[in-house]
C-alpha positions, 0 to 999 in steps of 0.5 A: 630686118635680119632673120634673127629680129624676124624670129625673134619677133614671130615668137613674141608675137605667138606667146604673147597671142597666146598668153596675154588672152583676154586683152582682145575679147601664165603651174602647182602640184608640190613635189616630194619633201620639203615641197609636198602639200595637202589638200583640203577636200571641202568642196563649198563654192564661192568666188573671189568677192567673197573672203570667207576662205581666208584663215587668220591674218594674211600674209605678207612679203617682201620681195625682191627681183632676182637678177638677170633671167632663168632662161633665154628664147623660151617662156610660160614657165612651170617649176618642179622640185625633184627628189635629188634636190636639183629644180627643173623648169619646163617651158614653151617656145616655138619647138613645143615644152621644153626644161631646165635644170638648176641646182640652185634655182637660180642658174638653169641649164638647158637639157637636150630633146623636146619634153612634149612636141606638137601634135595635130589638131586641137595638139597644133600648138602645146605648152603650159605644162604643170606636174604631179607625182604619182604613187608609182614614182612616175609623172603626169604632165598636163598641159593646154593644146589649141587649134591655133595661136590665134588669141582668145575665146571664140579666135581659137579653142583650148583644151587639157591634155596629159602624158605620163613619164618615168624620168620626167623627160620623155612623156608618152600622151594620154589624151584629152583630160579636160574638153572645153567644148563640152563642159561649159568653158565655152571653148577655151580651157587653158594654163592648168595647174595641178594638186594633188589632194590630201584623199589622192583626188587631183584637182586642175586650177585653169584659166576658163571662159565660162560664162563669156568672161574670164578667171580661173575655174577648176577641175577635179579627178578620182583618178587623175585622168577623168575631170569633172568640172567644179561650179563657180569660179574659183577668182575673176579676173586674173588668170594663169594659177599657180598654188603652194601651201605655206602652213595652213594656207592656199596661196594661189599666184595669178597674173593680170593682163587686161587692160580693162580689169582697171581695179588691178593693174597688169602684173603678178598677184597672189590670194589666200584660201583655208580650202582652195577653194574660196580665195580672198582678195588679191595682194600685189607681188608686182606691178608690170606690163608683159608678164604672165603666167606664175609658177611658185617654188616654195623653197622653205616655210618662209620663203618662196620663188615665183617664176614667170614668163615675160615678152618685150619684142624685139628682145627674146621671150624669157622667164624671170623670177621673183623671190619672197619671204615672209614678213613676221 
């Protein structure tokens, strides 16, 4: 075996003990313009089985895969608009989180340098980067760092970081945003995806282990770097947020990867909410084994682009997307 499928192979293997988490026991803030959302502040807290925050008729898309990937020898991707037009991918590999850029959205160029490098510690291993733009004109990344690459609660311990940056590129740390050691993830707060809400609060969308299960809890922050955990779980099950606005609408893409949640096949799903708070039941994007982690780009009112990591050794880790568009 050549030195190239080895490390091929030893890269799948991380990102997929990474990411596909829970078959043992993937990013949205939107940018300036076109790609900005508001954000209810009803804090009323009920999960997925209840569908009480959806607001009139669902949604519906019709889909289609993109051709061929949007990076290559990377993957977990998260996607934010800038105000010059141009789309920029961050994503992981062995090297920390890295980007892109792409003026289309489709064809990405890789930039140069390491956008968030390993740290020590609960840093040792750093990726799922998402985004918010402060009124400043700066950027605040948040991002998981873990202990180790080990898979699952209880096999190594996630938790929430930030870092700040002026041009999106080079990212100076904050510290620890979110200890899941201590505020009843049982160890395990992971995948965040930020908002930033309609009074300035942020509000982070993760993946959690309270309660010794798994599903996508919450977080929310006067102040963007102090998070105060929110009761309930905001969707069982899925993992791996990513949320846009469309109209009056939350729409929250989530990814199924266990196996034992047999109800919902692997694959990228999507939920409603009036709130953001109280999801209805998952519609299906796709169906497939060895994708995870979403990340939406609403490119208009009607249509949208989920991005998404996917690993099929011995071929390199990349990100794929879907595009879709409102069926009237």
């Amino acid at each position: 075996m050549n030195k190239k499928i080895i490390v091929t192979i030893i890269i799948a293997v991380l990102l997929v003990g990474a990411f596909f988490v829970y078959t043992s026991s993937k990013k949205t803030e939107e940018s300036q313009g076109a790609f900005t959302q508001d954000e209810n502040t009803e804090e009323t807290i009920i999960g997925n089985n209840n569908p009480t925050g959806q607001v009139g008729e669902t949604l519906s898309f019709s889909w289609e895969k993109d051709s061929s990937s949007r990076v290559v020898d990377g993957s977990v991707p998260f996607v934010h608009a800038l105000k010059d037009g141009k789309i920029r991918l961050y994503y992981c590999n062995s090297k920390g989180i890295l980007s892109a850029t792409s003026s289309d959205g489709l064809t990405f160029t890789k930039e140069q340098g390491i956008r968030i490098s390993p740290g020590t510690g609960f840093e040792s291993n750093v990726c799922d980067p998402t985004i918010v733009n402060l009124p400043d004109g700066k950027m605040r990344m948040y991002y998981k760092g873990a202990d180790s690459q080990n898979a699952g609660p209880g096999q190594s311990i996630h938790k929430i970081y930030s870092a700040i940056s002026s041009d999106g590129l080079t990212f100076q740390k904050e510290g620890l945003r979110i200890d899941s050691e201590t505020n009843g993830d049982n160890g395990w707060a992971s995948v965040p995806d930020a908002i930033i809400l309609s009074d300035g609060r942020v509000r982070i969308y993760y993946v959690t282990a309270s309660g010794m299960g798994h599903g996508i809890g919450s977080a929310i922050s006067s102040d963007g770097l102090n998070f105060v955990k929110e009761e309930g779980i905001r969707v069982p099950n899925l993992v791996d947020p990513a949320l846009v606005k469309i109209n009056d609408k939350y729409i929250l893409f989530a990814a199924s990867i266990d196996e034992r949640f047999t109800a919902l096949p692997k694959g990228i799903y999507y939920l409603e909410s009036s709130d953001g708070l109280k999801f209805g039941e998952a519609i299906t994007v796709f169906q497939e084994e060895n994708v995870y982690d979403p990340s939406v780009l609403k490119i208009d009112e009607k249509t949208v682009r989920v991005f998404y990591g996917k690993v099929m050794p011995p071929q390199l880790p990349a990100v794929e997307s879907h595009t879709g568009k409102i069926i009237e």
